[in-house]
C-alpha positions in Angstrom: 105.1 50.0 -12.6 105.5 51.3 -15.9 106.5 54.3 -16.5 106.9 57.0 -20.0 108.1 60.1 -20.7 106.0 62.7 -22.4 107.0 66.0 -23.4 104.9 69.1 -23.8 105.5 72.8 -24.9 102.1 73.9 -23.9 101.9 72.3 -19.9 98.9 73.3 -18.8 98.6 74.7 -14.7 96.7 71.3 -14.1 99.8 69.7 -15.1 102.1 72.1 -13.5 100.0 71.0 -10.1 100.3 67.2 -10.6 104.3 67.4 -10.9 104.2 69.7 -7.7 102.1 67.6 -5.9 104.1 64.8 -4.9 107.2 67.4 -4.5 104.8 69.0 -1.5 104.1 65.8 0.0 108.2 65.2 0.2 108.9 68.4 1.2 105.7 68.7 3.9 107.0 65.2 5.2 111.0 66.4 5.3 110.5 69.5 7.1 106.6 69.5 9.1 105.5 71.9 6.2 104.9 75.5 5.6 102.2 77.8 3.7 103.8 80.5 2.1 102.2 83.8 2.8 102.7 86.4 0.2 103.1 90.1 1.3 103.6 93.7 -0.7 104.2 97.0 -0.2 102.7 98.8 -3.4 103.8 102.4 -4.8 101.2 104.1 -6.0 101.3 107.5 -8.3 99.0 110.6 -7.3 96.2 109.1 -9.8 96.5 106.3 -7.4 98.1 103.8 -10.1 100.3 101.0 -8.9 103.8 102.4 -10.3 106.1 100.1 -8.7 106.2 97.9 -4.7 107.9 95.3 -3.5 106.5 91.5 -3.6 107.4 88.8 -1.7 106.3 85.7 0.7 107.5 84.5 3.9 107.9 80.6 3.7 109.6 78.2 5.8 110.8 81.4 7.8 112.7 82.9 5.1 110.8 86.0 4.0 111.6 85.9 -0.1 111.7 88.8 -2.5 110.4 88.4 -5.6 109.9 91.3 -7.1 110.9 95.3 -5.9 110.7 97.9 -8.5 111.1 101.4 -7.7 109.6 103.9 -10.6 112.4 105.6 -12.2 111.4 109.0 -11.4 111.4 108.2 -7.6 115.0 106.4 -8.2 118.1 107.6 -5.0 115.0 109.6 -3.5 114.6 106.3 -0.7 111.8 105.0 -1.9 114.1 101.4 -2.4 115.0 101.7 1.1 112.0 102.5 2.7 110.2 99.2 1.1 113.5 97.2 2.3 113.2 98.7 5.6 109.5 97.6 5.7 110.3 93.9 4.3 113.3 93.5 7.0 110.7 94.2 9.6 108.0 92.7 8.6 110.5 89.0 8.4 111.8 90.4 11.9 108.5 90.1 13.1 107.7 87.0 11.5 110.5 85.5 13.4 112.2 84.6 9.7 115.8 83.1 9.9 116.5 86.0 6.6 115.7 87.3 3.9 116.7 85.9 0.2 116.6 87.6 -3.5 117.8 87.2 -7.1 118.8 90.2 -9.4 120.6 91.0 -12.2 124.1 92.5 -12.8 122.1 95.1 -14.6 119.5 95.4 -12.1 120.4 96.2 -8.4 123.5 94.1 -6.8 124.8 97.3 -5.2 121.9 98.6 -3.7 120.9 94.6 -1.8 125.1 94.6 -1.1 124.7 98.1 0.5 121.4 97.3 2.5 123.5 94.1 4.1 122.9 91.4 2.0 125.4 88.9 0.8 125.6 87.3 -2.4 125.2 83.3 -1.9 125.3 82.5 -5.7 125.7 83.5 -9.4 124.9 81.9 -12.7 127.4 83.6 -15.5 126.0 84.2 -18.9 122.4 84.5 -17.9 120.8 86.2 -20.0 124.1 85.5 -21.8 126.5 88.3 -21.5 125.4 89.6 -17.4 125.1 87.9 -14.6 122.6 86.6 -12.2 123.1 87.0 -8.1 121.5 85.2 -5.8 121.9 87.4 -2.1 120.7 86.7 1.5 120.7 88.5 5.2 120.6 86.3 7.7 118.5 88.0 10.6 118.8 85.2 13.0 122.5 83.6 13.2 122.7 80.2 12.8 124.0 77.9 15.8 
């Protein structure tokens, strides 16, 4: 075989699918497979305007948190909590091993330390000048 490097600043989804595509059929033959299946709580405003929510999916029994913005006029009120609270059950009942997340130094560490979460990673200097966490809470303890 014969292989050649290309490189493109413009990859297309099509090509983003045939990189993955092999990676799935490792992964699917490593570990039996998984579908992810996305969740969110959403925040709405009284015009009924999605203002902020949490987003995540629940794959390979780890429930992951991709996004959680809380409006800044709702901010210490417990509206952070409350969609925490929701996610923790919701991978509870899923039977999830935990629960994983990324933030910024300038975002939220505190708040994911003081809900239980422990940090499991860091890349200095990105963006450069902050930091980048990675957290987790184990739900189920591992043997």
């Amino acid at each position: 075989m014969t292989l050649r490097i290309e490189r493109t600043d413009a990859p297309t989804d099509e090509q983003r699918q045939a990189i993955l595509a092999p990676l799935r059929a490792y992964n699917i033959a490593q570990t039996g497979g998984s579908a992810p299946e996305p969740v969110a709580w959403l925040v709405r405003d009284e015009h009924d305007e999605i203002v902020g929510g949490l987003y995540g999916r629940v794959f390979f029994r780890w429930l992951y948190i991709e996004l959680l913005v809380v409006p800044e006029q709702a901010r210490g009120q417990g509206t952070g909590s409350e969609l925490m609270q929701m996610a923790e059950q919701l991978a509870r009942e899923k039977d999830c091993v935990g629960i994983w997340l990324d933030t910024f130094d300038f975002q939220a560490p505190d708040f994911y330390r003081r809900h239980g979460f422990t940090e499991c990673g860091k890349i200095e200097d990105y963006p450069p000048g902050h930091q980048r966490f990675f957290f987790q809470k184990r739900l189920i303890q591992a043997d």
